[in-house]
C-alpha positions in Angstrom: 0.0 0.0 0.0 1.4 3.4 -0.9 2.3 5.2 2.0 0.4 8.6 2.7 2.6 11.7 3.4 0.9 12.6 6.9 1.8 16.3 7.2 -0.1 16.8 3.6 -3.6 18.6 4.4 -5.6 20.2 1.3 -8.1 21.4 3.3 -5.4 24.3 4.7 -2.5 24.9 2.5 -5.0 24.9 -0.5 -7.4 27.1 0.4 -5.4 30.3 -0.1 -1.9 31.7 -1.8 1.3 31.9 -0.1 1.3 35.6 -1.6 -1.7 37.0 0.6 -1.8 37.3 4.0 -5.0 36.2 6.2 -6.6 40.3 5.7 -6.1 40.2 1.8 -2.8 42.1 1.4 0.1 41.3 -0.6 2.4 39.2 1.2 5.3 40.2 0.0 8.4 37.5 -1.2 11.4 38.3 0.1 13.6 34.7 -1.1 16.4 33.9 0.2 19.8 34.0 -2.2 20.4 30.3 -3.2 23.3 28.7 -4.3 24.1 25.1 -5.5 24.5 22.7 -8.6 21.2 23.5 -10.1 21.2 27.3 -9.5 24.8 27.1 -11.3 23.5 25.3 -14.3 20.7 27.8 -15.1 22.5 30.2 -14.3 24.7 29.0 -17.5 21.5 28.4 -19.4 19.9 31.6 -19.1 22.9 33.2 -20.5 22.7 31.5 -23.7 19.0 31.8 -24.1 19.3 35.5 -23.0 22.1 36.0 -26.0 19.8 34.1 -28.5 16.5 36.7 -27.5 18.2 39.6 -27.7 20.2 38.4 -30.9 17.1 37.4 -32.4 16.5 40.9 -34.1 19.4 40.9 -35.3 20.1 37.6 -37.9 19.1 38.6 -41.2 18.9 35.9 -43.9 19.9 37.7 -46.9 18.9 41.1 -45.6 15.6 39.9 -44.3 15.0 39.1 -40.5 14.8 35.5 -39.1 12.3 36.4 -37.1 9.5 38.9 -37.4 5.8 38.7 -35.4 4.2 41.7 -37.3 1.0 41.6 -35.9 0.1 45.1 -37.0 0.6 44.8 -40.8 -0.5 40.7 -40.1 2.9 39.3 -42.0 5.0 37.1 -39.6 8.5 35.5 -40.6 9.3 32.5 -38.4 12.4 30.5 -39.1 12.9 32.4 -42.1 9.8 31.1 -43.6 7.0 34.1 -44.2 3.3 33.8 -43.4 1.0 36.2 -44.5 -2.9 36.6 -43.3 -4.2 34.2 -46.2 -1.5 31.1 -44.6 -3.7 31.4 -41.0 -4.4 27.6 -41.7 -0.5 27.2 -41.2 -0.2 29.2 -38.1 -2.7 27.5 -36.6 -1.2 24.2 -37.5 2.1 25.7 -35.9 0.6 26.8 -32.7 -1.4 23.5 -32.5 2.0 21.5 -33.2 3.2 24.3 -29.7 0.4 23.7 -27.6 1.0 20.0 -28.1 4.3 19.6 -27.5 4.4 21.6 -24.3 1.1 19.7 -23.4 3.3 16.6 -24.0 6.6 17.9 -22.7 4.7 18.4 -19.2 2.9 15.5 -18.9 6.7 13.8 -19.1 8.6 16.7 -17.3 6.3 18.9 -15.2 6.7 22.3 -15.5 11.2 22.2 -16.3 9.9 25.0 -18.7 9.2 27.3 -15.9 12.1 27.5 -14.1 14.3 26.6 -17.0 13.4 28.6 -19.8 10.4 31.3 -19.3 10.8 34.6 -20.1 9.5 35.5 -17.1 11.7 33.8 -15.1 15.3 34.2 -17.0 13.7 38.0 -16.6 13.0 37.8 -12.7 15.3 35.7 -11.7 18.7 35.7 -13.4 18.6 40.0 -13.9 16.1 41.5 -11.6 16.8 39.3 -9.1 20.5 39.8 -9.1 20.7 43.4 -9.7 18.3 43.4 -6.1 20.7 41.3 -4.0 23.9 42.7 -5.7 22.1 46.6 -4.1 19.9 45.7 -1.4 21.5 42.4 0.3 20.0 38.9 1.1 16.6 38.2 1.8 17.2 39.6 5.8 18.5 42.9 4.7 16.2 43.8 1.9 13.1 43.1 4.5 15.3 44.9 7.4 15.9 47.9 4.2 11.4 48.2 3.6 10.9 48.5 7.3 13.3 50.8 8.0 12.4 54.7 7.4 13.1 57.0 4.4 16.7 57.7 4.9 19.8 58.6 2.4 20.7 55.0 2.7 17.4 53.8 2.1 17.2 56.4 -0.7 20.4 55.5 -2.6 19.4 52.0 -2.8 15.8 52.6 -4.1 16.8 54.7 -6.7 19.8 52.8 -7.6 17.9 49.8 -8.1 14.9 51.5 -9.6 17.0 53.3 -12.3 18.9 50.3 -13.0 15.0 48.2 -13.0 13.9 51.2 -15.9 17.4 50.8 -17.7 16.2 46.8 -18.1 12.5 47.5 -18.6 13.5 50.1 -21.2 16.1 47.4 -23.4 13.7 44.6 -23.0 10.6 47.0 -24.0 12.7 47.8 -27.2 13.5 43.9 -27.6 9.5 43.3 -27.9 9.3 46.1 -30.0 12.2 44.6 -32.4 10.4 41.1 -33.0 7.0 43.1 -33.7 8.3 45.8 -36.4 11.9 44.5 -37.0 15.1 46.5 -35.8 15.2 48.5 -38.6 11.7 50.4 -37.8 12.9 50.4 -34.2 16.6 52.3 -35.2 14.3 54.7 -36.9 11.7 55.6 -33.9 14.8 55.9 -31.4 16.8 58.0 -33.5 13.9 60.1 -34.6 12.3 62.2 -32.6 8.7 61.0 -30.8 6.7 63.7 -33.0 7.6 61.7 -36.5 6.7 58.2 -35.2 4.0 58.8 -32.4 2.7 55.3 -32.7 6.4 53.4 -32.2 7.0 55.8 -29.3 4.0 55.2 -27.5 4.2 51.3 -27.9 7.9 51.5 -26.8 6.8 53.6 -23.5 3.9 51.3 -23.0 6.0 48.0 -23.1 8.9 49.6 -21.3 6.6 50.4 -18.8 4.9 47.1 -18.4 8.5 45.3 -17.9 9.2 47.5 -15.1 5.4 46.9 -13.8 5.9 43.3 -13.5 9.3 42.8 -12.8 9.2 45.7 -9.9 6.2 45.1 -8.5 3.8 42.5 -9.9 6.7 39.5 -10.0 5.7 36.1 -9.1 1.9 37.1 -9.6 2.4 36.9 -12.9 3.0 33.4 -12.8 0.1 32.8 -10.2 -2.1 35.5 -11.1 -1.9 35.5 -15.3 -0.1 32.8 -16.4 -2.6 30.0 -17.2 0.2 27.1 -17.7 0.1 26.3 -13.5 -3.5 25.8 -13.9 -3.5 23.0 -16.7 -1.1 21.3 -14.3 -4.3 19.5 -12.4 -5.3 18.4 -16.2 -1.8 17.6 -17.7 0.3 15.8 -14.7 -0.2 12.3 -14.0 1.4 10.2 -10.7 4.5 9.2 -13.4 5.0 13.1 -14.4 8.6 14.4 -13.5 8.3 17.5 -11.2 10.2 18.9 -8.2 9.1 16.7 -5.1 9.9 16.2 -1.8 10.4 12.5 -0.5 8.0 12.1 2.8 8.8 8.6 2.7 12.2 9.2 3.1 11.8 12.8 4.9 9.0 12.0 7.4 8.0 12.3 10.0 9.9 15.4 10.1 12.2 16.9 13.0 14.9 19.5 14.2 18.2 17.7 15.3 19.0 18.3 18.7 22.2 16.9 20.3 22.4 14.8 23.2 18.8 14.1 23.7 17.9 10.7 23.5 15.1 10.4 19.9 11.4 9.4 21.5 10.5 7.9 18.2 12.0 7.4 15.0 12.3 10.5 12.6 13.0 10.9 8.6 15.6 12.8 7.1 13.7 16.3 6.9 14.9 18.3 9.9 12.4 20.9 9.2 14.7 24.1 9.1 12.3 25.6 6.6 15.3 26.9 4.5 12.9 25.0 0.6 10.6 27.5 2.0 12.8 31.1 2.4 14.0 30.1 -1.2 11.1 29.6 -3.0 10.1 32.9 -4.9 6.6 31.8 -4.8 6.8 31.5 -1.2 5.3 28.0 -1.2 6.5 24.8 1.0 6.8 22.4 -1.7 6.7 19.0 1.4 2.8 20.0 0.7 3.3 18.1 -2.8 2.6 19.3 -6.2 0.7 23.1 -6.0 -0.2 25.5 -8.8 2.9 27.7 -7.7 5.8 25.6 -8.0 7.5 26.9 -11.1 10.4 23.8 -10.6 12.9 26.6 -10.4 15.1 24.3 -8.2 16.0 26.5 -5.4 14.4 24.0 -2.9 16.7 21.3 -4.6 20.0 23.0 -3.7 18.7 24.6 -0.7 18.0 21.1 1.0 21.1 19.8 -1.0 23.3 22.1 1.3 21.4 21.3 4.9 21.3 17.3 3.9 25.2 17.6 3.4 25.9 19.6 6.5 24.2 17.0 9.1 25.8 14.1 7.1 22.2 12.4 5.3 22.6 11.4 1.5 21.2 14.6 -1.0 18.2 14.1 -3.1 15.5 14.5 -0.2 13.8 17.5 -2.9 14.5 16.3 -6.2 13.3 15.8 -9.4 10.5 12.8 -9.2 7.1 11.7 -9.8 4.7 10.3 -7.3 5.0 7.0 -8.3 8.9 7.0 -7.7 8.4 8.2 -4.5 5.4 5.5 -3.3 7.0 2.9 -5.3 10.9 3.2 -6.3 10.1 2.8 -10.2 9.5 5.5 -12.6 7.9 4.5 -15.7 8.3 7.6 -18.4 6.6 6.4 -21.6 3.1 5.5 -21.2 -0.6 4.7 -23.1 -1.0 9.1 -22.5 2.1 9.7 -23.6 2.4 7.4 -26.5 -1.0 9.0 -27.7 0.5 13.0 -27.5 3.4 11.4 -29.4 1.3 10.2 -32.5 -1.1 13.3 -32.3 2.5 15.8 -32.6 3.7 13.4 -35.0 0.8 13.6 -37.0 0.2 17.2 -36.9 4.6 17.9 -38.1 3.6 15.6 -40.7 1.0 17.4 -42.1 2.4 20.9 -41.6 5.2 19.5 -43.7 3.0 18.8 -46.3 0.8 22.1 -46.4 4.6 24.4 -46.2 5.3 22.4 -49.7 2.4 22.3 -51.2 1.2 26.1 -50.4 1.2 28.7 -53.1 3.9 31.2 -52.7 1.7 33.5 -55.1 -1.6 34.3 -54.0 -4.6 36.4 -55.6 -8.3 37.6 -54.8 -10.2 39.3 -56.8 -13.9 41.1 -56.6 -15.8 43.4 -58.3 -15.2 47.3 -58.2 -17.3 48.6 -55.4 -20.3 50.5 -56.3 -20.3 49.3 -60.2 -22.0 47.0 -61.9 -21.2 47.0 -65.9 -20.8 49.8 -68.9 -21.9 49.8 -72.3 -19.2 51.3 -74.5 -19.6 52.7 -77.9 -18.0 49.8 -79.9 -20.5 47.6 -78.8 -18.9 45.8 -75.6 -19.2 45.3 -72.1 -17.2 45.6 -69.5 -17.0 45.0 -66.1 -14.3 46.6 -63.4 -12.8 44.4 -61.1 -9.7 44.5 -58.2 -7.2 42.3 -57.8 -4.9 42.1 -54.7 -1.4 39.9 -55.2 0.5 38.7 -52.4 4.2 37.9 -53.1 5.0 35.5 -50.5 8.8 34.8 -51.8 12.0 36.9 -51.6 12.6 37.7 -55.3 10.7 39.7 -57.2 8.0 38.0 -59.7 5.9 38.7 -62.9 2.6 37.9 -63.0 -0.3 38.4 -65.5 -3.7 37.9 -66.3 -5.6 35.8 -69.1 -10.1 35.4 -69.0 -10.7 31.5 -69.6 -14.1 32.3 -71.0 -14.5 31.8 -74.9 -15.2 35.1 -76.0 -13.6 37.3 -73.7 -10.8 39.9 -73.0 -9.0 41.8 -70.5 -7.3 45.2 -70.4 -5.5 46.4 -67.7 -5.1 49.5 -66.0 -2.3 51.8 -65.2 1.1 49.5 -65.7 0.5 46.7 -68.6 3.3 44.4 -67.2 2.8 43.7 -63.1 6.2 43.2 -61.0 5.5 42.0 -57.3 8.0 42.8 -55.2 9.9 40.7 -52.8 7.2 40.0 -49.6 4.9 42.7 -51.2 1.4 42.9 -51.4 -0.3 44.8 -54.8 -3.5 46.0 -55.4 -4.4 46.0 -59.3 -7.6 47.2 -61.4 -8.5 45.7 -64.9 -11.6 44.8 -67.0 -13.3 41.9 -67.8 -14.7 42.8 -72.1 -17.8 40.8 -73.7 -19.3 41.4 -76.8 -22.8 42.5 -75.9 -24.1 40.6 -78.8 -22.8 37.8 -77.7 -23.8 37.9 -73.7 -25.9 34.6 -73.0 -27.1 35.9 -69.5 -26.9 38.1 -67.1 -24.7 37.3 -64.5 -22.1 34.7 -65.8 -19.5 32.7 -63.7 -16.0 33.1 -65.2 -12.6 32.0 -64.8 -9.2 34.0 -64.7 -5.7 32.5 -65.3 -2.9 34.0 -62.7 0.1 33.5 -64.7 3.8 33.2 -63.4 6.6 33.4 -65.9 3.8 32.6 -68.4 2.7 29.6 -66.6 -0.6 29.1 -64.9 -0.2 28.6 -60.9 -4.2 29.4 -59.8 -7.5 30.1 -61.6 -9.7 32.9 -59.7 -13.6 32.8 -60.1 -15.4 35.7 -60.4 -18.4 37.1 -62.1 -19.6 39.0 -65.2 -22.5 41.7 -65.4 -24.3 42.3 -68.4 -27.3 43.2 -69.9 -29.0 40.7 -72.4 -28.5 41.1 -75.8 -31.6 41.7 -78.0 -30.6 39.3 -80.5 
């Protein structure tokens, strides 16, 4: 029978957050500086993953970005690969193939992303975090620091870090900014001045000032608060998940040391100092099990690490582990659930593959001129008006034409007789559809028109024809 970890009670350490105290305010986090193995590693990580997000704007691909997230003009480059508002079947197919593969990455490793590789927490953690202890101290000192009254010391600090906080908030607003417009709309607003691009200026203030909201004041409620990824936890993790866990098994029942007094009873390896608690920067005790605020950010790992070392206990009390390995002693990774996420990602690549080679990487719509319907001209045919718009999803520049498939019929173009599209352009176009009255049948007739490429048909384009019936 698996055995129960007796110090776990839902009906108390469930019922609220660690982040409000009993009255409703903000209980504010002060966590304690950590060190150890796994602090070290991510440290390392976030470096690299900080290099390749603020690099990001900057690798071009023959002159164009590598990745763009346009959502104002709706044209997004990802990988190198452009999407335009008429490929939204392949975007969704992209975020499907995301959602599914994180789905599945959790169900195997719990929430590693969070305290590996979020934004919010490479952000927090490895910058804001440091630049606070680096100026206000440890955990101790920054609470001893709020309490105390407005002083120069307290003063110097404050604004120190605050300016430093804006600095960061300001760089990372400009980031965001980069991977919306690209860099080179970016260079233009900051070296401009605000009057000539009021729109860039006001999004840079407004995500500069967000960054500094969150990472000076909101902090670990966006990750408890907004973030809906702890939430899916009680749908996505399973007893065989991989998540930061504490061993009651091993750990309970839990108890200080205390030196030469004789043990009543028989106590586990926890010696409850508390210190998986002063690191946490949720504020959570993770011996309660598996909770919505554990972001698996590790600092309970090395914290224990440390203490299990010092009183001479093997390491590995917290550590990475599912439920079952802790009942049972066996971890079983790939199972009926999993095998299932793995076909349904499978299946989904697979036919994203196929729609990015098959899709046309020249694209038309046409409709009628608004507000026309047909003129009678005084050789004796008809016409109709109609709009084209061309999307040139490649990165050359590409001549296209026009040709009516209908027996019978002609086109003339207006303005340029020979279209260019340029490289990732989109062109708007007028021309006329010509009948020969005599020979209109009906009305309103379905017709066909060829997009040529190089002379070569690549789509036909429906439309229709308005005319009045001939007398003959």
């Amino acid at each position: 029978m698996a055995k129960k970890n007796p110090h776990l009670n839902p009906e108390t350490f469930r019922d609220a957050l660690a982040t409000v105290r009993e009255d409703g305010k903000r209980n504010w986090v002060y966590p304690k500086k950590v060190t150890g193995i796994f602090y070290k590693y991510r440290t390392y990580l976030s470096w690299i993953l900080l290099a390749i997000l603020f690099a990001g704007p900057f690798i071009r691909i023959d002159g164009r970005p590598y990745m763009l997230f346009n959502i104002f003009e709706r044209k997004f480059i990802i990988f190198g690969a452009p999407f335009w508002p008429q490929d939204t079947h392949l975007l969704i197919f992209l975020l499907l193939i995301f959602f599914v593969f994180i789905i599945l990455f959790t169900v195997v490793f719990g929430r590693v992303w969070c305290g590996w590789a979020c934004p919010q927490t490479l952000f927090m953690e490895m910058v804001f975090r440091k630049i606070e202890y680096w100026i206000e101290g440890d955990a101790n000192q920054q609470r001893a620091l709020d309490e105390q009254p407005w002083n120069s010391e307290k003063i110097l600090k404050k604004g120190s870090k605050l300016l430093i906080f804006a600095t960061f908030s300001l760089l990372i607003g400009h980031l965001v900014m980069a991977y919306l417009i690209g860099i080179d709309q970016v260079k233009e607003i900051v070296t401009q001045p605000p009057t000539a691009n009021m729109a860039g200026f006001l999004g840079l203030v407004a995500f500069s000032g967000i960054f500094m909201f969150v990472f000076t004041w909101f902090r670990e409620q966006a990750c408890l608060v907004v973030c809906p990824y702890g939430r899916l936890q009680g749908v996505l993790l399973d007893n065989n998940s991989i998540n930061v866990m504490y061993d009651y098994v091993r750990g309970e029942p839990r108890g200080p040391i205390r030196k030469n007094q004789p043990e009543l009873s028989p106590k586990g390896d926890c010696i409850d100092c508390s210190l998986c608690v002063q690191v946490c920067p949720t504020g959570i005790d993770i011996r309660n099990g598996i909770q919505m605020e554990c972001v698996n950010c590790t600092a309970c790992i090395d914290a224990c690490d440390e203490v299990m070392v010092k009183v001479d206990r093997p390491k590995g009390l917290i550590r990475y582990a599912s439920e079952n390995s802790i009942q049972q002693g066996f971890q079983k990774l790939i199972t009926g659930r999993v095998k299932g996420y793995i076909v349904i990602l499978t299946l989904l690549i697979a036919g994203f593959i196929t729609l990015i080679v098959t899709r046309d990487v020249l694209e038309g719509t046409v409709t009628r001129f608004p507000g026309m319907t047909y003129q009678l001209r005084d050789d004796g045919m008809v016409s109709n008006l109609y709009q084209i718009t061309l999307i040139n999803k490649t990165f050359e520049p590409q001549k296209v034409s026009l040709e009516p498939l209908a027996e019978g019929m002609s086109l003339e173009l207006l303005g340029d007789q020979e279209w260019i599209l340029e490289p990732q352009a989109k062109f708007e176009g007028r021309f006329f559809l010509l009948r020969d009255q005599d020979k209109v049948a009906i009305s309103q007739e379905k017709v066909k028109i060829a997009l040529l490429h190089e002379d070569e048909e690549i789509d036909k384009i429906s439309t229709s024809f308005m005319a009045p019936m001939s007398n003959k």
